[in-house]
C-alpha positions as CSV (number, residue, x, y, z in Angstrom):
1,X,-197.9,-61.8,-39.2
2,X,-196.4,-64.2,-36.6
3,X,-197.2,-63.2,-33.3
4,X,-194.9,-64.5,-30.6
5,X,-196.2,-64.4,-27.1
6,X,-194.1,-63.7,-23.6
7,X,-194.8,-62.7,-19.8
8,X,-192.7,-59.5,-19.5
9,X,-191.5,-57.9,-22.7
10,X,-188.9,-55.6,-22.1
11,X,-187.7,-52.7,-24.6
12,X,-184.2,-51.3,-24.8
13,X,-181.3,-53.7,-23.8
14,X,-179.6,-51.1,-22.3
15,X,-178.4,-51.5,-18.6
16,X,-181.7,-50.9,-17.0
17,X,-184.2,-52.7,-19.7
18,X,-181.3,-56.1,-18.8
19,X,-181.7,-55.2,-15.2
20,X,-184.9,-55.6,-15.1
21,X,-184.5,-58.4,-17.3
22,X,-182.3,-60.2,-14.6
23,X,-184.1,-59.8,-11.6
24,X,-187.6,-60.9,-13.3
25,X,-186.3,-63.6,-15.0
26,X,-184.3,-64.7,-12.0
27,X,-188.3,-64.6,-10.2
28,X,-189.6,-67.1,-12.3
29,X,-191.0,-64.8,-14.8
30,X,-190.5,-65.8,-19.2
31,X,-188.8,-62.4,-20.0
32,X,-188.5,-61.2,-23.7
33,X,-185.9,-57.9,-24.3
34,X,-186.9,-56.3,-27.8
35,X,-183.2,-54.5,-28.7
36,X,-183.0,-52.0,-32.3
37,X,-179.8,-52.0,-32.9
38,X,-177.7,-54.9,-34.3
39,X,-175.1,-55.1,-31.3
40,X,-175.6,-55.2,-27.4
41,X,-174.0,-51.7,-25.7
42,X,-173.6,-50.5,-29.7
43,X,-173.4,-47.5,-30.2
44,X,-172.1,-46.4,-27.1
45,X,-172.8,-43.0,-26.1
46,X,-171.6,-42.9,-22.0
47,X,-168.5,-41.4,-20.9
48,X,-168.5,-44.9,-18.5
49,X,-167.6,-43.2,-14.7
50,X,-169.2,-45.3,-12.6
51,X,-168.4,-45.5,-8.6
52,X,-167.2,-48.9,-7.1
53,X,-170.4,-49.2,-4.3
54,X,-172.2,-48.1,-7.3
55,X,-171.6,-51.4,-9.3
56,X,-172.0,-53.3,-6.5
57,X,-175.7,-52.2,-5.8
58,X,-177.1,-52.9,-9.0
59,X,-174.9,-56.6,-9.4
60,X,-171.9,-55.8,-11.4
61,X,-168.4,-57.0,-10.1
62,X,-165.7,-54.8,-10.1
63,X,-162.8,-56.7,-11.1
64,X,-163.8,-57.7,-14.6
65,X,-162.6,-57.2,-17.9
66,X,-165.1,-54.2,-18.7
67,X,-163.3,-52.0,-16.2
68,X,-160.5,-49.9,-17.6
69,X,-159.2,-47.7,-14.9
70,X,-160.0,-47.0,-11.4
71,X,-160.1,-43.8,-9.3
72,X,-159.4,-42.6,-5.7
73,X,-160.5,-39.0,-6.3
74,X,-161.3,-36.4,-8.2
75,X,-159.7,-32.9,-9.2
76,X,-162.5,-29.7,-9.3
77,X,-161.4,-26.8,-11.5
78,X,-163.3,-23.4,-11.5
79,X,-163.5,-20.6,-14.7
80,X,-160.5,-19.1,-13.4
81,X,-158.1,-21.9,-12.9
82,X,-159.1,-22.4,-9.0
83,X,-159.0,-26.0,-8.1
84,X,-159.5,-28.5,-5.3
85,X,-159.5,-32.5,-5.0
86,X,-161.7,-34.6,-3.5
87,X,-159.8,-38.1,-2.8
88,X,-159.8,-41.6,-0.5
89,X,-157.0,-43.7,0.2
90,X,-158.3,-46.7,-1.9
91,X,-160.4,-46.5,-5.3
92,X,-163.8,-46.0,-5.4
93,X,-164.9,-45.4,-9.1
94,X,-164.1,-46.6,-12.2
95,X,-164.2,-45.9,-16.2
96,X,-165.8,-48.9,-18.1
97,X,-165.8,-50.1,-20.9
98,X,-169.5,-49.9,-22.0
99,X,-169.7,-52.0,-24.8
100,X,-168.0,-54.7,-22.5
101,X,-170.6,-53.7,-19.6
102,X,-173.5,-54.0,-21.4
103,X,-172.5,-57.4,-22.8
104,X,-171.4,-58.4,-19.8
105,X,-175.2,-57.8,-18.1
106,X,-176.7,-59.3,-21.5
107,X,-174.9,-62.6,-20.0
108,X,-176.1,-62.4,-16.7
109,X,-180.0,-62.0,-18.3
110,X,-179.5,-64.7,-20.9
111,X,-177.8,-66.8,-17.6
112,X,-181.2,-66.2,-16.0
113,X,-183.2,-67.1,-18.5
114,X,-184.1,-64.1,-20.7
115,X,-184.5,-63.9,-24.2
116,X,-182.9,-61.4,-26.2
117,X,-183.9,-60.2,-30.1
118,X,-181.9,-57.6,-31.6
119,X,-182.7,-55.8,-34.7
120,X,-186.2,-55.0,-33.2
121,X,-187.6,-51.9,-33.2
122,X,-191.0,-51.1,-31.8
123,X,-192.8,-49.0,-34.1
124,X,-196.4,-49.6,-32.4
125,X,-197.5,-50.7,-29.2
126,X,-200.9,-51.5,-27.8
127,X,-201.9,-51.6,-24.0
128,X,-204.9,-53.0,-23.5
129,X,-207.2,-54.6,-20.7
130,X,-205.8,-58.2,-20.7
131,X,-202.6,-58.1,-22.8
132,X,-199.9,-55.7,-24.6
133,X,-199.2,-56.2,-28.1
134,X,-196.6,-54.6,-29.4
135,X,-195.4,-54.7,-33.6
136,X,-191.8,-54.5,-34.8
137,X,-191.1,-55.0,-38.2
138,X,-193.2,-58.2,-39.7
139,X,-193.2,-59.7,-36.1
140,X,-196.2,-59.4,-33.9
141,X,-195.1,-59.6,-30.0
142,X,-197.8,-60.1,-26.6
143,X,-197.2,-60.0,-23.3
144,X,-198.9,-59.5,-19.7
145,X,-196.7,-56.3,-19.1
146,X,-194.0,-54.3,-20.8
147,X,-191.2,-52.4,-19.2
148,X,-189.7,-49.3,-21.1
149,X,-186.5,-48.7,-21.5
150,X,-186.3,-47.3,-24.4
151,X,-184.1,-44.2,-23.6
152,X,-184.5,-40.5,-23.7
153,X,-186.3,-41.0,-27.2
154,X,-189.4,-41.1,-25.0
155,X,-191.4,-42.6,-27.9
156,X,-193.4,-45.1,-25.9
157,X,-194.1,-42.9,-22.7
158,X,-195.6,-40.5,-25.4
159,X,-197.8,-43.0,-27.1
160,X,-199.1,-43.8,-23.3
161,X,-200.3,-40.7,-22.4
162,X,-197.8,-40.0,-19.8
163,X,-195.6,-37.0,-19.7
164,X,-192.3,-37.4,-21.1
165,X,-188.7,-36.2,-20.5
166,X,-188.7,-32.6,-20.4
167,X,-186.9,-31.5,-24.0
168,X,-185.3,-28.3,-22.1
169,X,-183.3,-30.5,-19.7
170,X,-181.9,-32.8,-22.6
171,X,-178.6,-31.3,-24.2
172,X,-176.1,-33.1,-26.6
173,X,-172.9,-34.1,-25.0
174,X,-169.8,-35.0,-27.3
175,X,-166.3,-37.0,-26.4
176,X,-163.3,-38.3,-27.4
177,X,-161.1,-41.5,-26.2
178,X,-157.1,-39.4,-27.2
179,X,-153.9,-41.1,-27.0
180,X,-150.5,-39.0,-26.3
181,X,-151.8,-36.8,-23.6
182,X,-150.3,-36.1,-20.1
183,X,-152.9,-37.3,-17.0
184,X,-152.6,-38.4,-13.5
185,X,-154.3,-42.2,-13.9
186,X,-155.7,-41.8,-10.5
187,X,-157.4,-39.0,-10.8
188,X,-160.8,-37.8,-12.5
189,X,-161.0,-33.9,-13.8
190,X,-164.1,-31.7,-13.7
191,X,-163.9,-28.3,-15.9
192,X,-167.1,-26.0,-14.9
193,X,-167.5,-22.1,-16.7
194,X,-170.0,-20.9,-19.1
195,X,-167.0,-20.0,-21.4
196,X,-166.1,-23.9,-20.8
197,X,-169.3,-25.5,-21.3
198,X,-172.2,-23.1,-20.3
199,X,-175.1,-25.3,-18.8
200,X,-172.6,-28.7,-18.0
201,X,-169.3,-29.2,-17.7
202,X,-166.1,-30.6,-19.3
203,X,-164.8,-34.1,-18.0
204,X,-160.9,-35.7,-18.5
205,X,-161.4,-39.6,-17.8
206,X,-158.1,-41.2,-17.9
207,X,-158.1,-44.6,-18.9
208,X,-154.3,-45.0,-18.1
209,X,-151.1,-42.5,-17.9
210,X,-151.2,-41.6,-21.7
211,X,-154.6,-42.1,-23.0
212,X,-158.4,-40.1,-21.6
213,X,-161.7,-39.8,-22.1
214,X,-162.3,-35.8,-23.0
215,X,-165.5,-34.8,-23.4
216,X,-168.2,-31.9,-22.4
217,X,-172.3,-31.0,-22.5
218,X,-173.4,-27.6,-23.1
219,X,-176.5,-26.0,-24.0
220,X,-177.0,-23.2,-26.8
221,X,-173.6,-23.4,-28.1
222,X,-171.4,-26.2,-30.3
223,X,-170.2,-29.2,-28.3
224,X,-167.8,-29.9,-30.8
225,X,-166.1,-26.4,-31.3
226,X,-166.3,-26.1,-27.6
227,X,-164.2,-29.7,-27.2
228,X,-162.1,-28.6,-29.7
229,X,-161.2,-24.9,-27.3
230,X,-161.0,-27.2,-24.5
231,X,-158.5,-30.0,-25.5
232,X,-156.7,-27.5,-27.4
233,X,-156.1,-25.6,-24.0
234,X,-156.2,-28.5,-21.6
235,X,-153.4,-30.4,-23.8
236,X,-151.5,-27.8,-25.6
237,X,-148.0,-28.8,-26.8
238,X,-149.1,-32.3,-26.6
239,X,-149.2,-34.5,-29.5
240,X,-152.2,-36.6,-29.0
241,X,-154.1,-38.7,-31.2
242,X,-158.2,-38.9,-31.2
243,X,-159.1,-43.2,-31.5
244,X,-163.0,-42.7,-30.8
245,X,-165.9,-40.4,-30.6
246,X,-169.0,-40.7,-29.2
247,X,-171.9,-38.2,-28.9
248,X,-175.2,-38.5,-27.4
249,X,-178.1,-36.9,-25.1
250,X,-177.2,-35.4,-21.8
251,X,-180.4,-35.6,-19.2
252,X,-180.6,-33.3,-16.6
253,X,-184.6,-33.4,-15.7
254,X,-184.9,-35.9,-12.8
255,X,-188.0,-38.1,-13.2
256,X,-190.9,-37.6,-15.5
257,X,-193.7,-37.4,-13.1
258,X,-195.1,-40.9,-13.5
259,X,-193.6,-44.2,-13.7
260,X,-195.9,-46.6,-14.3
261,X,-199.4,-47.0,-15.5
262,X,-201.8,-49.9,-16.8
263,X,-199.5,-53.1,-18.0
264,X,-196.6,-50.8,-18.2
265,X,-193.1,-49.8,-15.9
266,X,-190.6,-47.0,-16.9
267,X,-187.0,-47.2,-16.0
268,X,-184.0,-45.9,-16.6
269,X,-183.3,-42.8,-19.0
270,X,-187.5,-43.3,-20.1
271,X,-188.3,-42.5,-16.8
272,X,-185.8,-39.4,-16.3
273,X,-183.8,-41.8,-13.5
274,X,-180.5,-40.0,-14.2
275,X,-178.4,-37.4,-11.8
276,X,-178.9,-34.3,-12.9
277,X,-175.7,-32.8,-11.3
278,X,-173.7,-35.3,-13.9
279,X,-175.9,-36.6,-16.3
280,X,-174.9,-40.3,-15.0
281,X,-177.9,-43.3,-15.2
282,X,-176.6,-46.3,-15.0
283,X,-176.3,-47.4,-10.9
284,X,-179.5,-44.8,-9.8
285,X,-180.9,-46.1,-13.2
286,X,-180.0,-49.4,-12.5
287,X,-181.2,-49.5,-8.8
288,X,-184.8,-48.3,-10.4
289,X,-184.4,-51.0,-12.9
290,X,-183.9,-53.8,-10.1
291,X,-186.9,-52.8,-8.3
292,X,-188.9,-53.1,-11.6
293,X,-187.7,-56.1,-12.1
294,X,-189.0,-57.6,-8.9
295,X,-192.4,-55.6,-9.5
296,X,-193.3,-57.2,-12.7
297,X,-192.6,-60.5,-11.5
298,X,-194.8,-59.8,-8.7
299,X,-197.4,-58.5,-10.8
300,X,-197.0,-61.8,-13.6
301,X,-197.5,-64.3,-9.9
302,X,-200.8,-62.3,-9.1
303,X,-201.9,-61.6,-12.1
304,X,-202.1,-57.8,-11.0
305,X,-201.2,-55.5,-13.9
306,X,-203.4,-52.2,-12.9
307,X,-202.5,-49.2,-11.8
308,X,-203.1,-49.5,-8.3
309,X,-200.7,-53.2,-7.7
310,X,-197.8,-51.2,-10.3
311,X,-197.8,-48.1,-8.4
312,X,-195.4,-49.8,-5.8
313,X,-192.7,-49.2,-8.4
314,X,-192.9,-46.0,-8.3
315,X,-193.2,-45.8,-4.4
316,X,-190.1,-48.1,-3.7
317,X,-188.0,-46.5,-6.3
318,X,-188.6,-42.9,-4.6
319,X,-188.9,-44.4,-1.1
320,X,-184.4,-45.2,-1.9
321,X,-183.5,-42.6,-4.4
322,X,-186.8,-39.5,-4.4
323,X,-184.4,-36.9,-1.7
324,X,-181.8,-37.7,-3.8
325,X,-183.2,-37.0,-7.4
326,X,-184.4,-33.5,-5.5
327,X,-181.5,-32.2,-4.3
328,X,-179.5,-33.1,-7.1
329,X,-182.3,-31.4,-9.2
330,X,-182.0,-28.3,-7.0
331,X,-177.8,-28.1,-7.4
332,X,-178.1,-28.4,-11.2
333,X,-180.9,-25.3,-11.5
334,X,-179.1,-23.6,-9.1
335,X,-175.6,-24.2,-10.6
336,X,-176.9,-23.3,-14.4
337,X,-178.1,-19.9,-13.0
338,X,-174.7,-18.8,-11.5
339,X,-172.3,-16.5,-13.0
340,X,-168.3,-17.8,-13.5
341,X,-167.7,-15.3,-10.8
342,X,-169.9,-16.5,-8.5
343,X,-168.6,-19.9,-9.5
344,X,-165.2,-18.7,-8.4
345,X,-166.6,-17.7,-5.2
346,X,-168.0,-20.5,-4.1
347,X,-164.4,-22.5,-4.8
348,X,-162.7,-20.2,-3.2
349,X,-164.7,-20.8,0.3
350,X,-164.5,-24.5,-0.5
351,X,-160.7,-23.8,-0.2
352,X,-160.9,-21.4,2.7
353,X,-163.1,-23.7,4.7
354,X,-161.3,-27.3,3.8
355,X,-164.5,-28.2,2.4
356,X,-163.0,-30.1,0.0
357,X,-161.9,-32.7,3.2
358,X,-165.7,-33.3,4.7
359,X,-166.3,-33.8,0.8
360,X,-163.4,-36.5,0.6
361,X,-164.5,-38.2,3.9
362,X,-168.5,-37.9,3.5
363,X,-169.1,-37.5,-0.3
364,X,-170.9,-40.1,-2.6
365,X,-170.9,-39.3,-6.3
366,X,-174.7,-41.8,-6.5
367,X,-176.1,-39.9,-3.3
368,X,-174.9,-36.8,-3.0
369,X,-177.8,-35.3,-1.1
370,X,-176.3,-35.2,2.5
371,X,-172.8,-33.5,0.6
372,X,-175.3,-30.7,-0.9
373,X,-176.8,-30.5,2.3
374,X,-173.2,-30.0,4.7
375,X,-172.6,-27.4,1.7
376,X,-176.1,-25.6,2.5
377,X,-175.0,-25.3,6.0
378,X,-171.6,-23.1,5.7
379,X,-173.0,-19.5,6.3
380,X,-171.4,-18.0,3.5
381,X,-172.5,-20.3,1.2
382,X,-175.5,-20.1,2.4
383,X,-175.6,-16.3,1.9
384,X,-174.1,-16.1,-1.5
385,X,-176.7,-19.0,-3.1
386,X,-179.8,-17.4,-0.5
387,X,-181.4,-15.8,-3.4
388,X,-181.6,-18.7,-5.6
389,X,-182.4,-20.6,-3.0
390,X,-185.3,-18.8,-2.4
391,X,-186.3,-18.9,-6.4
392,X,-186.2,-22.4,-6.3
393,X,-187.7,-22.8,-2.8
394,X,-184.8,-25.2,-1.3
């Protein structure tokens, strides 16, 4: 079995495994990325909303190719029809193109110096004392340190030891690109109600005046009878044609409890690094991602793979993003356990109370915990989610 050896060995060449490609390569360090499928970004399973600051943080420009639409706000709609928008003067998020994305960063690695095999699954991997090895078909792979990023498939953080994604936060999530419908370009749509999409939400992306990206997550019912209800409703009398659909896994969790541990760093999805509140992973992901990155590096110059040098990947990544992952943990409980009518309420004193404005001029859709915590501090807010606040001891 030929064994080929490298310094960092990265799996998953999703946006955080080609991240953390990037900024170890860019180091100094020989970086190897370890891809299963036969495309980069293929299949494609994110809706793509990604805000403009966002992209910036973790590299990406916002003016090329991959970006298909831009946004200056965003329309709320409650179970009974109440809506408010959210809104800037100028853009600040955008709907990619993910294949293009993910190709896109593949470039920058490759530009840097890292070497990407696709086709390669890991079907074993070994951590030991002074090396990894890791098997993927009839190929034999070693390196100082790996870096999972894997996914929300979890396989490698299970083989470790370590405690993996919770499988009660994960729910399937299901969308369609349509042509032929009616949609304000500039302007995201967020659909909440348990008869909607109990446990999530429903989301109308448009990608220009005529075309969107429909989709929802829900949990103990039928994504795809519920989209079905939804587009139905939300489009009705329009004559619109479905050209894609995509389905995948919706993570709610927040972070598995540990990170890192001998020889090995886990990022993105792996390591539960995705909003709760919307099930997004690629900037908070992708900041995570950077940091390991740098780490590894580090840890390939010193020649410090244990425990105690890696565990400053875990601290830097929860020194930035930890409040945030909390609070947005807290919102998502919170939210699941309220009725549509409660729901309604709380709209309904967004509207009375111009929340919607300190929203619009404070909001951030990557940190949102200084949004949730302005919300928290309107007394009948307060009052209506006391009791659950208490429950989840906010």
């Amino acid at each position: 079995m030929a064994l080929k050896e490298t310094q960092v060995l990265i799996v998953g060449a999703g946006p955080s495994g080609l991240i953390a490609a990037r900024e170890a390569a860019r180091r100094g360090a020989k970086v190897l990325v370890l891809e299963e499928h036969a495309e980069i970004g293929r299949p494609c399973h994110c809706a793509g909303l990604l805000s403009l600051d966002g992209m910036r943080k973790i590299g990406l420009s916002v003016n090329e190719s991959y970006v298909q639409n831009r946004f200056r706000g965003a329309i709320f709609f409650s179970p009974s029809g109440l809506s408010f928008t959210v809104e800037r003067e100028t853009p600040v998020a955008c709907v990619v193109d993910r294949v293009l994305l993910d190709k896109f960063l593949a470039h920058q690695a490759v530009e840097s110096g890292v070497e990407i095999e696709l086709r390669r699954r890991v079907h074993d991997i070994c951590i030991g004392e002074t090396e990894v090895l890791v098997r993927s078909g009839d190929r034999k792979f070693k390196a100082e340190i790996v870096i999972d990023a894997e996914g929300a498939s979890s396989r490698i953080v299970k083989t470790t030891g370590l405690e993996p994604l919770d499988s009660q936060s994960l729910m399937p999530g299901l969308q369609f690109d349509l042509i032929g419908v009616d949609v304000d370009p500039d302007y995201v749509e967020i659909h909440v109600g348990r008869r909607i999409a109990p446990g999530f939400f429903a989301w109308v992306i448009p990608l220009n005046d005529n075309s969107a990206r429909v989709g929802l997550g829900c949990r103990g019912a039928d994504p795809g009878e519920l989209l079905s209800r939804f587009i139905e409703k939300r489009f009705e009398g329009k004559r619109y044609e479905s050209l894609a659909r995509r389905s995948g896994v919706i993570i709610t969790s927040g972070p598995i409890k540990r990170t890192f541990s001998n020889r090995l760093l886990i990022v993105g999805d792996a390591a539960g690094q995705v909003k709760p509140t919307t099930g997004g992973g690629v900037i908070l992901g992708g900041i995570c991602a950077s940091i390991a990155g740098r780490v590894a590096s580090e840890a390939v110059k010193h020649g410090r793979f244990e425990e105690a040098f890696l565990r400053s990947y875990e601290k830097l990544w929860k020194k930035e993003l930890n409040r945030e992952f909390r609070y947005m943990l807290w919102a998502r409980r919170i939210f699941n356990a309220l009725s549509d009518r409660a729901i309604d309420r709380i709209f309904e004193l967004i509207i009375k109370e111009d929340l919607q404005q300190v929203i619009s001029e404070e909001g951030d859709m990557d940190f949102q915990s200084s949004i949730l915590s302005e919300m928290l501090r309107r007394r009948r807010i307060f009052k209506l989610l006391l009791p659950l606040l208490r429950f989840y001891r906010l």
